[in-house]
N, CA, C, O and CB atoms as a CASP TS submission, in Angstrom:
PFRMAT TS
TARGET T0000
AUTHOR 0000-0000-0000
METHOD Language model
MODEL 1
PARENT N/A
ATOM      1  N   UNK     1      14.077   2.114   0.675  1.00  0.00           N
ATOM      2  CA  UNK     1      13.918   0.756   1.140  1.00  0.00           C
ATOM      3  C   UNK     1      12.475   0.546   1.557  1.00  0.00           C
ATOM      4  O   UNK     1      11.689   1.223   2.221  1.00  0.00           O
ATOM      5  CB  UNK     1      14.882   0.451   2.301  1.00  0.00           C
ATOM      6  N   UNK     2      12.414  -0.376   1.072  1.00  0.00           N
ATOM      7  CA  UNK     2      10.317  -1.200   1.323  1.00  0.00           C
ATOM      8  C   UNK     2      10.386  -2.268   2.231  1.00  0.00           C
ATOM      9  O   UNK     2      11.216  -3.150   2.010  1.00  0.00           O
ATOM     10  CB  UNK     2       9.368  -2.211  -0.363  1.00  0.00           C
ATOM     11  N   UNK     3       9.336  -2.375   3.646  1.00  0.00           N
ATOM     12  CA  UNK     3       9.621  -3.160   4.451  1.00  0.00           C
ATOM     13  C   UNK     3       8.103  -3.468   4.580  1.00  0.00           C
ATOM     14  O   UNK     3       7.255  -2.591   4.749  1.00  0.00           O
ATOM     15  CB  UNK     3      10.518  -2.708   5.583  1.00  0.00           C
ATOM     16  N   UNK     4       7.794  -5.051   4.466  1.00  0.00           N
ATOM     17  CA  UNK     4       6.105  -5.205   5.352  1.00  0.00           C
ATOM     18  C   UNK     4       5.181  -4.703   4.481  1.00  0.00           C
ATOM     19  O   UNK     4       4.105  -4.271   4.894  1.00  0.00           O
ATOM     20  CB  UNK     4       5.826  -4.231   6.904  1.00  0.00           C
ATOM     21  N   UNK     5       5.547  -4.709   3.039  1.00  0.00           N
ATOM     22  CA  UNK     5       4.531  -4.750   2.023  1.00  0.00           C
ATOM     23  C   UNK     5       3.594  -5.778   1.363  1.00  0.00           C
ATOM     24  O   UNK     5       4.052  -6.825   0.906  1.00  0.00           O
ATOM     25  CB  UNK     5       5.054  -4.383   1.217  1.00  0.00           C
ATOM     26  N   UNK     6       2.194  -5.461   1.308  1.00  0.00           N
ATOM     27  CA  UNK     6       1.993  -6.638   1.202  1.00  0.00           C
ATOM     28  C   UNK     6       1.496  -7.072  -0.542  1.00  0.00           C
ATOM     29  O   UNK     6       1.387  -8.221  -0.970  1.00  0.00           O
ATOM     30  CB  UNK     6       0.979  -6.898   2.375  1.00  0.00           C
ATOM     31  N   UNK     7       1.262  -5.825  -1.301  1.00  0.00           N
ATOM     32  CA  UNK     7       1.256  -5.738  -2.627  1.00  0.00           C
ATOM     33  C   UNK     7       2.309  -4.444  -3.012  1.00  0.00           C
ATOM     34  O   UNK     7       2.673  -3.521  -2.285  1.00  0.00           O
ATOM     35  CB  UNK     7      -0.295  -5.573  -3.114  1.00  0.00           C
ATOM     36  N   UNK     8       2.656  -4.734  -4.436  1.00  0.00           N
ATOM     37  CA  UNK     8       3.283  -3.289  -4.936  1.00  0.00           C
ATOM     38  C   UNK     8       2.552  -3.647  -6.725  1.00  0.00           C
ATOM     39  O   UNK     8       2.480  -4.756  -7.253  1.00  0.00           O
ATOM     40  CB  UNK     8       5.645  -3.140  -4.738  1.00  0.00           C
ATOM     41  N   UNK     9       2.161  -2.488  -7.238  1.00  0.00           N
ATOM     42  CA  UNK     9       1.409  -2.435  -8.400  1.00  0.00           C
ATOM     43  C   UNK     9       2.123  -0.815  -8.916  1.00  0.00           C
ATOM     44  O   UNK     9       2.102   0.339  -8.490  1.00  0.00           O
ATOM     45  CB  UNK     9      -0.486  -2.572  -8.049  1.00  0.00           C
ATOM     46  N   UNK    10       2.844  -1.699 -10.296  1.00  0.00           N
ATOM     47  CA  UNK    10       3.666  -0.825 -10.935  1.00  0.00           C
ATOM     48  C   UNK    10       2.778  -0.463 -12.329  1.00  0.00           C
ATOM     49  O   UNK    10       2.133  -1.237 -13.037  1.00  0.00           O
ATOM     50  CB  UNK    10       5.188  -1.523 -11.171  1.00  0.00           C
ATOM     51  N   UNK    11       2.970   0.925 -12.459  1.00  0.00           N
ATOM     52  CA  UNK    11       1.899   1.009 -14.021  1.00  0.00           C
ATOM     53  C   UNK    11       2.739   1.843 -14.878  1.00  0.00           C
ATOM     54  O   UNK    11       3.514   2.649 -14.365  1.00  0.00           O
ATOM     55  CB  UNK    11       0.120   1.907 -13.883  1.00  0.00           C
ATOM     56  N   UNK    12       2.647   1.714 -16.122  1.00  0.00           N
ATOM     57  CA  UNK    12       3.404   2.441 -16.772  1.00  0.00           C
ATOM     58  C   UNK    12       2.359   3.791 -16.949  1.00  0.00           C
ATOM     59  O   UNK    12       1.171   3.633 -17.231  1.00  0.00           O
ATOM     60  CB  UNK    12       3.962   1.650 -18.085  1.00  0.00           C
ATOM     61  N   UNK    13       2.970   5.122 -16.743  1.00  0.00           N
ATOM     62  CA  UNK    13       2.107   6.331 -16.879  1.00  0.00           C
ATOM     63  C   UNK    13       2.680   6.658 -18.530  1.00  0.00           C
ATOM     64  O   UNK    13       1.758   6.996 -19.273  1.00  0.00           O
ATOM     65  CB  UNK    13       2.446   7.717 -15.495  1.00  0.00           C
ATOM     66  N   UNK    14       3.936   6.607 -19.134  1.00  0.00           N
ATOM     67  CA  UNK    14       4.078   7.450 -20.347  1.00  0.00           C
ATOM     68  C   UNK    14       5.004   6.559 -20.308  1.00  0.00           C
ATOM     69  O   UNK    14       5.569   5.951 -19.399  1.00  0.00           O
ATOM     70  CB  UNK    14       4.268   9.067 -20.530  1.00  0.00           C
ATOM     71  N   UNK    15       5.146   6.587 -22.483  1.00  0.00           N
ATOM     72  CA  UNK    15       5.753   5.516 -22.961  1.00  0.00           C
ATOM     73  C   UNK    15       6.021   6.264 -24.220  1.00  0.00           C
ATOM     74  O   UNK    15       5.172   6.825 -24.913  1.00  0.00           O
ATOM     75  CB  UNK    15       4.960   4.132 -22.983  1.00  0.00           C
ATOM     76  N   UNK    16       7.686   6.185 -24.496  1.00  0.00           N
ATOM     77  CA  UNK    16       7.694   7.142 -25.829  1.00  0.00           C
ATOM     78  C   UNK    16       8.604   6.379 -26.300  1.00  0.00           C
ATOM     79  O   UNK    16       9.190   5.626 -25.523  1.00  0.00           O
ATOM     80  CB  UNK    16       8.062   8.803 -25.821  1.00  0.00           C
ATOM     81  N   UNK    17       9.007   6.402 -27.996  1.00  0.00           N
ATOM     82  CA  UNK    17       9.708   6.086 -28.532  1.00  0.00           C
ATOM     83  C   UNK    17      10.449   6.802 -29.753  1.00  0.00           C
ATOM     84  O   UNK    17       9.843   7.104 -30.782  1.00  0.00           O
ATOM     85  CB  UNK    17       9.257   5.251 -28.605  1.00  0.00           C
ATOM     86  N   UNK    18      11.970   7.077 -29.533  1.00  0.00           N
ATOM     87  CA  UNK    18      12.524   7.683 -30.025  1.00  0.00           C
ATOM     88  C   UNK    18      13.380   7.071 -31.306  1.00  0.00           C
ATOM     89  O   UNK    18      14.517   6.603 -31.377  1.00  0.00           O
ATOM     90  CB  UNK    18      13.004   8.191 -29.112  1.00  0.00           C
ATOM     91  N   UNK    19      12.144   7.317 -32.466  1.00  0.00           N
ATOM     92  CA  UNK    19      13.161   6.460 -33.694  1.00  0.00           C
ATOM     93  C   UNK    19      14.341   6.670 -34.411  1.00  0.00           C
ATOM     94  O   UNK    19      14.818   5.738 -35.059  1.00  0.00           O
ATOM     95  CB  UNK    19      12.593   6.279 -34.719  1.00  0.00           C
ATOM     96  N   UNK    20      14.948   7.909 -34.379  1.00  0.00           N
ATOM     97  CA  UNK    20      16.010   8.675 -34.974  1.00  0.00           C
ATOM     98  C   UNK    20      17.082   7.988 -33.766  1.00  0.00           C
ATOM     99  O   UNK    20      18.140   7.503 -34.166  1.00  0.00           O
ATOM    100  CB  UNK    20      15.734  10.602 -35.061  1.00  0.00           C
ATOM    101  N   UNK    21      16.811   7.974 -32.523  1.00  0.00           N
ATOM    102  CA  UNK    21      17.720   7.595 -31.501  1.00  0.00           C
ATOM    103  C   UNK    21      17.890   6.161 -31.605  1.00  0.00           C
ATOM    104  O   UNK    21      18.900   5.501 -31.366  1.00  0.00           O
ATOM    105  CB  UNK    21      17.268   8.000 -30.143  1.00  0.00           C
ATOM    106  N   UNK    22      16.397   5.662 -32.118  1.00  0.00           N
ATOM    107  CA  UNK    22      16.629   4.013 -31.708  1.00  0.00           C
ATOM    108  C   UNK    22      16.821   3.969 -30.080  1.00  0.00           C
ATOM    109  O   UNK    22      17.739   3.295 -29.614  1.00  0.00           O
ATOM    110  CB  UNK    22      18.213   3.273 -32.534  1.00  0.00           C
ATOM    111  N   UNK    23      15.793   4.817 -29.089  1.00  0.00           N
ATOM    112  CA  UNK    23      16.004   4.828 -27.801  1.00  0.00           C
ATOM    113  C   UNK    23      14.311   4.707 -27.129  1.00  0.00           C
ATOM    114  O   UNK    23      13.341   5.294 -27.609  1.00  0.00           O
ATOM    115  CB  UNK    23      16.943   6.252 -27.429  1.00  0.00           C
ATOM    116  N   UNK    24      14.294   4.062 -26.275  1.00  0.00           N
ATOM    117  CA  UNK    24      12.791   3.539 -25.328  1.00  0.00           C
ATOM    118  C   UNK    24      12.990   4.952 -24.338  1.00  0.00           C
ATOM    119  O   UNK    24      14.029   5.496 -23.964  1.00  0.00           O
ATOM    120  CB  UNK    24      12.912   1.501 -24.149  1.00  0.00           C
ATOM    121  N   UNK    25      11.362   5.349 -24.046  1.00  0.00           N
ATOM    122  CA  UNK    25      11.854   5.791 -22.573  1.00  0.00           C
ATOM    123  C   UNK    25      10.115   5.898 -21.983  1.00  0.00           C
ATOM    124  O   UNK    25       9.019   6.255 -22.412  1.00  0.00           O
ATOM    125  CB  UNK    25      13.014   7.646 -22.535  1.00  0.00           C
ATOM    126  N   UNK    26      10.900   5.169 -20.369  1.00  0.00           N
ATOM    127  CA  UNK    26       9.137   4.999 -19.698  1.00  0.00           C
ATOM    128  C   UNK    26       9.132   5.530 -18.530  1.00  0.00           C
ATOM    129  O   UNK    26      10.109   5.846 -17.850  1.00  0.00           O
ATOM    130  CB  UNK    26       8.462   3.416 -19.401  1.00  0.00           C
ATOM    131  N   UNK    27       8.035   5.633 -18.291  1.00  0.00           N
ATOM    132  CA  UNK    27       7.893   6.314 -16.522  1.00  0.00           C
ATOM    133  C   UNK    27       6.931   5.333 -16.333  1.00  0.00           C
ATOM    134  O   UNK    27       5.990   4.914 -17.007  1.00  0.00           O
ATOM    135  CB  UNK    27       7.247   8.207 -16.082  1.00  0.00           C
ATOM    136  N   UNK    28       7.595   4.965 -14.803  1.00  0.00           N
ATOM    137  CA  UNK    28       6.667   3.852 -14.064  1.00  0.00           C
ATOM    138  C   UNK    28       5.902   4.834 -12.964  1.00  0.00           C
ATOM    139  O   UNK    28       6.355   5.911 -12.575  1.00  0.00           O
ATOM    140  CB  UNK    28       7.689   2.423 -13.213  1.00  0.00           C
ATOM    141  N   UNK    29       4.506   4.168 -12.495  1.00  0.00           N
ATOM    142  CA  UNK    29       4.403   4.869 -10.973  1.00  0.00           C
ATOM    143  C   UNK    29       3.763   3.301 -10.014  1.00  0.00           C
ATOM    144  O   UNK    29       2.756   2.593  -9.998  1.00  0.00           O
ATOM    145  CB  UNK    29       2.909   6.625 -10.983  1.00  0.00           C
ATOM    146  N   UNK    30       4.728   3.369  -9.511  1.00  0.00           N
ATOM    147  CA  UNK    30       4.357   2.546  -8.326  1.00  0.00           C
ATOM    148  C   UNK    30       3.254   2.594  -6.846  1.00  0.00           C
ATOM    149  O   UNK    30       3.320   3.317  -5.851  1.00  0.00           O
ATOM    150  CB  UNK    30       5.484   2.494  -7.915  1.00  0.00           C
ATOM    151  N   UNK    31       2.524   1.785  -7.119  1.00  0.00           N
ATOM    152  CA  UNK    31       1.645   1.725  -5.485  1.00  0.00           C
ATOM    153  C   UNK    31       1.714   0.577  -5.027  1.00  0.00           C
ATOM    154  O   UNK    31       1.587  -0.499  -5.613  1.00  0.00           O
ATOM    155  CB  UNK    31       0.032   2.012  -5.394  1.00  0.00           C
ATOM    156  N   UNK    32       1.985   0.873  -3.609  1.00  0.00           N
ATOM    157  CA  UNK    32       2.240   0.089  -2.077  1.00  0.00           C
ATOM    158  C   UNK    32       0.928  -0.118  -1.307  1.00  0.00           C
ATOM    159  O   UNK    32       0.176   0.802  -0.986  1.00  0.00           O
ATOM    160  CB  UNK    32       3.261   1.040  -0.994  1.00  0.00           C
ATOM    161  N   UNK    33       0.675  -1.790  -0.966  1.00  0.00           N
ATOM    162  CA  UNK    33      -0.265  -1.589  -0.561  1.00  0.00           C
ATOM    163  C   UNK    33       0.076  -2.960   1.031  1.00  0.00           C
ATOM    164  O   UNK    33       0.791  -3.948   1.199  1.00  0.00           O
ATOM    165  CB  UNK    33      -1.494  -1.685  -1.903  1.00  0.00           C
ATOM    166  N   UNK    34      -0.804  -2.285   1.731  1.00  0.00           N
ATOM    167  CA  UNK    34      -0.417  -3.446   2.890  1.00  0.00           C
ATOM    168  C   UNK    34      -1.398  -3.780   3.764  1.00  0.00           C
ATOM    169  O   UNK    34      -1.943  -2.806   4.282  1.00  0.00           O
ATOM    170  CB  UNK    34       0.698  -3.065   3.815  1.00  0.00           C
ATOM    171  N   UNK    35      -1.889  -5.089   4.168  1.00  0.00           N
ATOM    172  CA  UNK    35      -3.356  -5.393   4.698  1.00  0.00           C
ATOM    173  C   UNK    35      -3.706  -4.509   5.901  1.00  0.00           C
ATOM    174  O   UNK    35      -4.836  -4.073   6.121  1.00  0.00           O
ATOM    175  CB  UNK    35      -3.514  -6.963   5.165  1.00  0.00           C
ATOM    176  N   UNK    36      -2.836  -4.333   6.507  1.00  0.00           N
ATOM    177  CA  UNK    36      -2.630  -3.017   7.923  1.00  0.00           C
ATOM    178  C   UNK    36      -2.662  -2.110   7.410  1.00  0.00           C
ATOM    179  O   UNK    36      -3.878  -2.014   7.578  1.00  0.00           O
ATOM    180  CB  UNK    36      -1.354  -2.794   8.870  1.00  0.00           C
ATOM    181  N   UNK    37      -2.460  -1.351   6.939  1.00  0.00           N
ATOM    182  CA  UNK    37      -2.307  -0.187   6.124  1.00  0.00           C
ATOM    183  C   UNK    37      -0.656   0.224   6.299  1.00  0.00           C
ATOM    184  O   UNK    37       0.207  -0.353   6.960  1.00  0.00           O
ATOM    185  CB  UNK    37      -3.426   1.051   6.650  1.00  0.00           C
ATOM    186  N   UNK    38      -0.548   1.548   5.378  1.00  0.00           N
ATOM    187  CA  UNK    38       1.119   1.490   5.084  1.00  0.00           C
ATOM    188  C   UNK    38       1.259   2.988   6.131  1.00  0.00           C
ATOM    189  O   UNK    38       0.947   4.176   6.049  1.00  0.00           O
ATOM    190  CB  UNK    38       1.768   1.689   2.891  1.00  0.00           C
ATOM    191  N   UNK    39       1.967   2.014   7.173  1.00  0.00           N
ATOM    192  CA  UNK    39       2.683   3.401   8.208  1.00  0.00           C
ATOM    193  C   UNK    39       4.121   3.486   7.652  1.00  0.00           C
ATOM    194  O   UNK    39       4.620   2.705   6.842  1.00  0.00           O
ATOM    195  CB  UNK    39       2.812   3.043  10.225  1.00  0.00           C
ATOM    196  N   UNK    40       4.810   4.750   8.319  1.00  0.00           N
ATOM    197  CA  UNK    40       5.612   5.097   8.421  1.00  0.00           C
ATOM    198  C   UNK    40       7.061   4.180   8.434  1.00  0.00           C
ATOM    199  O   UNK    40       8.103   4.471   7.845  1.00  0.00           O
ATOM    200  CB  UNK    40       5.227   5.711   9.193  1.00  0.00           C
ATOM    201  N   UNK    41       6.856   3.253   9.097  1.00  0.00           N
ATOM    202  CA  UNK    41       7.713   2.672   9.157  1.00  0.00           C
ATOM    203  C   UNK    41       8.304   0.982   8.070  1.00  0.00           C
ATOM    204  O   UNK    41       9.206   0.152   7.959  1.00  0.00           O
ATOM    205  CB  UNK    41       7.455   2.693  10.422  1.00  0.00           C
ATOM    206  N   UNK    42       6.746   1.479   7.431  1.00  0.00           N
ATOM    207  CA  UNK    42       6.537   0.362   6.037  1.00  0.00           C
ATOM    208  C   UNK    42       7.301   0.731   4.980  1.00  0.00           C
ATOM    209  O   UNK    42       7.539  -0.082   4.086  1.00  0.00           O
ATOM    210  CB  UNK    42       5.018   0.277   5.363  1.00  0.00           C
ATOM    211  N   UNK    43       7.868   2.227   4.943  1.00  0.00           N
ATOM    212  CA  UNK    43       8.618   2.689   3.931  1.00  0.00           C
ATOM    213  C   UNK    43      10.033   3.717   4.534  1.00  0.00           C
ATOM    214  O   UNK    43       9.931   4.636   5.346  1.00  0.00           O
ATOM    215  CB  UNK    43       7.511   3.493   2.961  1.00  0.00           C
ATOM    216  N   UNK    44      10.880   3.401   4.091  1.00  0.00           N
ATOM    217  CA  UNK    44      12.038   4.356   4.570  1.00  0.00           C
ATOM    218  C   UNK    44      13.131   4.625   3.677  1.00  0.00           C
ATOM    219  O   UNK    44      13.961   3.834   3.227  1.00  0.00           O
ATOM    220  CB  UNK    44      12.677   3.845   5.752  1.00  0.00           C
ATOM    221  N   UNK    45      12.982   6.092   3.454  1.00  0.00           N
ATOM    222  CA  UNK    45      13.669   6.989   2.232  1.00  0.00           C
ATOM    223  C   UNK    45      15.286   6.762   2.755  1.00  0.00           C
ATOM    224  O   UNK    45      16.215   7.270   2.128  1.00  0.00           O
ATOM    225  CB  UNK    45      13.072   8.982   2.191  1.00  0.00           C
TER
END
C-alpha cells in the first residue's frame, strides 16, 4: 500500500515476446517520489 505520494514513474526494464506462445511478457520498475521526501510511513508492505 502507497500513501502521500507525490509522483510514481513506471518504466518498462525488459520486454519479450514469445511467438510460438503468442504470449507478451514485461517487467515494470517503479519509482516513488514525494516533495518531502519518501519516509517510512509513505510506503507500507
Amino acid at each position: 500500500m502507497v500513501d502521500g505520494v507525490q509522483y510514481v514513474f513506471v518504466y518498462v526494464e525488459q520486454y519479450t515476446h514469445d511467438q510460438c506462445e503468442n504470449q507478451y511478457s514485461i517487467e515494470l520498475k517503479s519509482v516513488f517520489y514525494d516533495v518531502f521526501g519518501l519516509d517510512d510511513t509513505d510506503v507500507t508492505l
